[in-house]
C-alpha positions in Angstrom: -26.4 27.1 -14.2 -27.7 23.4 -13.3 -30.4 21.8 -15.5 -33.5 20.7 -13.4 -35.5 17.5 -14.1 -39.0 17.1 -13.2 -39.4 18.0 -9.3 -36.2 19.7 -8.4 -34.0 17.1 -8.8 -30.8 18.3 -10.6 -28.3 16.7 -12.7 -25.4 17.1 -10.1 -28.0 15.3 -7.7 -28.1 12.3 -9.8 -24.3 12.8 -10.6 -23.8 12.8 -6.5 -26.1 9.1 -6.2 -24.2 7.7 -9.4 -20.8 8.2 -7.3 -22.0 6.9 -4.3 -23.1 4.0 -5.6 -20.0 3.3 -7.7 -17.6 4.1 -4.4 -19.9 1.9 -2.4 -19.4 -0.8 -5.2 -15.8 0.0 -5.0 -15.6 -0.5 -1.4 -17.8 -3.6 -1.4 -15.2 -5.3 -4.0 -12.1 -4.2 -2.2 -13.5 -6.0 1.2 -14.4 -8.7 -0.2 -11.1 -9.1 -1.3 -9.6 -8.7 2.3 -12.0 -11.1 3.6 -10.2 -13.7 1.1 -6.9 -13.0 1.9 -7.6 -13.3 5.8 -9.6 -16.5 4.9 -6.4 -17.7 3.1 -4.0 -16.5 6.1 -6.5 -18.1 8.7 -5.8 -21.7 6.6 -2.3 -21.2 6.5 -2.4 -20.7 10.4 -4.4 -24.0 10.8 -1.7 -26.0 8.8 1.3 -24.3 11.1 -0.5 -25.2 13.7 -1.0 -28.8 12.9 3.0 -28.6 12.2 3.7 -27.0 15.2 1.3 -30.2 17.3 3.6 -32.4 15.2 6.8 -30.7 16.4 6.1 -30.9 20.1 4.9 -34.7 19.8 8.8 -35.3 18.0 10.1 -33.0 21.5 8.4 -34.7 23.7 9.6 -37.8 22.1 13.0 -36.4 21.7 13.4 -35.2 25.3 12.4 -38.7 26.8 14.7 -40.3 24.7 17.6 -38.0 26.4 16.4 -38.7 29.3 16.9 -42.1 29.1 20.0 -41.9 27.8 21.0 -40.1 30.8 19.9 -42.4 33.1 22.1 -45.2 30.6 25.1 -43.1 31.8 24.2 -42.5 34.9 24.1 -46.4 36.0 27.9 -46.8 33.7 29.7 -44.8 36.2 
């Protein structure tokens, strides 16, 4: 037993397109959400890789200072 509106459409119809338009909603929210988090992530990454430049400029420093230590020893014996 399903109560008819004007033109066949039924209650359980417009139930149907109430849901789907609430889980649509629903799913319109939730990736939103995941677009900010990877937003957030994709920041984070930037900065680590701005560290990470930083780190290999302090290596590279680093490594040439060794290397002229080396040759310092080197020439003493």
């Amino acid at each position: 037993m399903s109560m008819k509106i004007s033109n066949g459409v039924s209650l359980g119809n417009i139930w149907s397109i109430v849901i789907t338009l609430m889980a649509l909603a629903v799913l319109w929210g939730t990736n939103q959400s995941k677009l900010a988090y990877v937003e957030e992530e994709l920041e984070e990454l930037s900065i680590g890789k701005a560290d990470k430049n930083v780190v290999e400029v302090q290596l590279e420093a680093i490594s040439s200072d060794i290397a002229e230590i080396k040759e310092m020893v080197k020439e003493l014996k």
